[in-house]
Every structure is written in C-alpha cells, then in structure tokens.
matplotlib code that plots the C-alpha trace (Angstrom):
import matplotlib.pyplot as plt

x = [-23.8, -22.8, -20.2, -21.3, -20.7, -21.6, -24.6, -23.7, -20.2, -22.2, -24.8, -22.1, -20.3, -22.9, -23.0, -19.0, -19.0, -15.2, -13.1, -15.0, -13.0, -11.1, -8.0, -7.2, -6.0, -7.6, -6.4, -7.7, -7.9, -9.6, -12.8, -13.6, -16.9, -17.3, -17.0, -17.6, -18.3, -21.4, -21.5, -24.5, -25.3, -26.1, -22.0, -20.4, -16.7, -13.7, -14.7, -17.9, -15.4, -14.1, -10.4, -11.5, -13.5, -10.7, -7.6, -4.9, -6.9, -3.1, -1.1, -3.9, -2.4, -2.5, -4.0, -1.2, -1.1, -5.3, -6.8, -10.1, -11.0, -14.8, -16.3, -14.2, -12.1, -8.8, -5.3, -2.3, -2.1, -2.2, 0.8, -0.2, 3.0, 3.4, -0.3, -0.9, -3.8, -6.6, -9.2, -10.9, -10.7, -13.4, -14.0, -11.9, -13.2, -11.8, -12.2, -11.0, -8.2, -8.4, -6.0, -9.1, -11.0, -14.4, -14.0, -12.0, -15.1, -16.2, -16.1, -16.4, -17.0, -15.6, -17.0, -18.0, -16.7, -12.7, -10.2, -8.5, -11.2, -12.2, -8.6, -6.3, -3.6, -0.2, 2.1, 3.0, 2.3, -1.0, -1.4, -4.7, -4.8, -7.4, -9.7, -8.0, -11.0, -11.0, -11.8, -15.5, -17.5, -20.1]
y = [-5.3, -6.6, -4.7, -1.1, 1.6, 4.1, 5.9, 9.8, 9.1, 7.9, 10.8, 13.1, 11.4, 12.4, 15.6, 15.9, 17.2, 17.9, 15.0, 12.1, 11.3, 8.1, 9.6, 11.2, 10.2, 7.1, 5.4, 2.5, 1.9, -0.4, -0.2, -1.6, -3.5, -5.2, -2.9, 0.6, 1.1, 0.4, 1.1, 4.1, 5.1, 8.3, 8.6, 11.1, 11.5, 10.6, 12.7, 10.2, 7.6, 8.2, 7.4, 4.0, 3.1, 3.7, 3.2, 3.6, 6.8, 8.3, 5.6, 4.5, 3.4, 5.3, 3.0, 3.0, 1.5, 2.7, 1.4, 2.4, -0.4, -1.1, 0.1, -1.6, 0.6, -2.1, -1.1, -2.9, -4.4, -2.5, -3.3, -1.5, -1.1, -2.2, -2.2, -2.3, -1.7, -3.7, -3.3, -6.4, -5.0, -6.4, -4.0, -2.0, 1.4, 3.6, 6.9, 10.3, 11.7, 15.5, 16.5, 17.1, 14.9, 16.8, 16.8, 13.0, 11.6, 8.0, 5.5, 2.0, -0.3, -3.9, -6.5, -9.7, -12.3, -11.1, -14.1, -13.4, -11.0, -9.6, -9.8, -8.1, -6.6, -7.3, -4.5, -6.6, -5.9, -6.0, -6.9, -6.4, -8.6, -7.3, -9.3, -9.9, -9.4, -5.7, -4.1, -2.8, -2.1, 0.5]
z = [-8.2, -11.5, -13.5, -14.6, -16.9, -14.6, -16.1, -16.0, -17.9, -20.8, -20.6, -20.7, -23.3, -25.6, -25.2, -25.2, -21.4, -19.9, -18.7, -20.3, -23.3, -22.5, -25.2, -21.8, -18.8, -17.5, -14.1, -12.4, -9.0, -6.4, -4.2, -0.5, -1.4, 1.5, 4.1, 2.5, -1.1, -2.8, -5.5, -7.1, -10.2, -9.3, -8.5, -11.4, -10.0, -7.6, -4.9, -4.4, -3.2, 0.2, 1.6, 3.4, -0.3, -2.5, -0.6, -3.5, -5.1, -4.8, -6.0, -9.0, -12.0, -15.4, -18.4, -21.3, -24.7, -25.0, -28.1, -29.6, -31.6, -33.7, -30.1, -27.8, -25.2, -24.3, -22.7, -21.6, -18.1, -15.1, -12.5, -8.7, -6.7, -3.1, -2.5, 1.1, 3.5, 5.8, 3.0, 1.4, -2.4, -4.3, -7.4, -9.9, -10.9, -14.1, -14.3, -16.5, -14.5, -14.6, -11.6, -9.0, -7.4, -8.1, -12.0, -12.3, -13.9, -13.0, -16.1, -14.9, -12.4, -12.3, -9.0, -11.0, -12.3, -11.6, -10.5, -7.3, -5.9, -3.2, -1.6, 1.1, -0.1, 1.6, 0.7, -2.6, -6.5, -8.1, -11.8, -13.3, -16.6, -18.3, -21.0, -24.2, -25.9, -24.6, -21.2, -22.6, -25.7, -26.4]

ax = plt.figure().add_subplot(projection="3d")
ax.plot(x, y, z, "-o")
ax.set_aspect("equal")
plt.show()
C-alpha cells in the first residue's frame, strides 16, 4: 500500500461530520504491517485497528505546534516514549482523537518511503521527523 488519506475522513470532511477537523486533537501512532494490519479504505476509526495492529493506541502521541498552511496540514515532531513490543512497525496512522475508540476518526496512513521502517521497537524512544515541507496537502 502506498501512503493514504484514508477515503471516508475526506468524505466526511466535506460535509463537516464530528471529529474530522484536524484543529482538534490529532495523535499519531504506529501499525503492525507485517503481521496484522492492512491497511482498507473502507476503515473510518480507531476501533478498526485491533490491540496486536496498533500496539501503542494508549501511549500515541498528541500532534502539537499544527499549522494550516496554503493546504498543507504540518506539526512539530512526534517523540514516542519507551516504545516497547514484538511488533515489526511498518506504518504511521493519524487520526482525530475524540476520547472513544468508535468516533477517533482515521486521517492518514504513512507505510512508504519512511527511513528506519518497518522496525522492532526495543523499549527505547521514537522520534517521528516529519517532512519539512509539511506532513500532507489537500
């Protein structure tokens, strides 16, 4: 799969549907690729991820510093804490963090072209640098 806006965030972004607007609360996390998640379109929030997919869903890491820019949706870097677990990580998914897994609506998914990935992660920090010309544009 090639990276993704995932098509039911944008359909309800233009209708102004609850828990799409990234002026909220957006968190990134990490996905098992290559053992559990694959990654589907048809996929609208959190609760489409399991436990062995998204094995930090708990300890994901709120996006700060947002911007808004001509289009283009770009935040600071992301820094995971002690990241530990036997999962090969291989993509980074951002979603609207509403509190509840069934209404945490699914933005983005990341699995190409990312340096260091797919890894394990060894109970060590995780910096995500995003790009400097912005994470995505509409």
């Amino acid at each position: 799969m090639a990276n993704a806006l995932y098509p039911i965030w944008k359909q309800e972004v233009m209708q102004a549907a609850a828990n799409t607007s990234l002026g909220g609360t957006v968190k990134q996390t990490f996905a098992d690729i290559t053992s559990a998640y694959t990654y589907n379109a048809a996929h609208d929030f959190v609760d489409d991820l399991s436990t062995f997919d998204n094995p930090n869903y708990g300890a994901a890491t709120t996006l700060s510093s947002k911007t808004f820019a001509n289009g283009t949706f770009d935040a600071a870097d992301t820094a995971t804490a002690s990241l530990s677990g036997a999962a090969d990580l291989g993509a980074i998914i951002l979603y609207v963090d509403s509190g509840a897994e069934a209404s945490s609506r699914l933005v983005l998914y990341l699995d190409a072209s990312i340096t260091g990935m797919p890894f394990t992660p060894s109970g060590g920090d995780v910096t995500v640098q995003w790009n400097a010309s912005g994470i995505f544009t509409l």
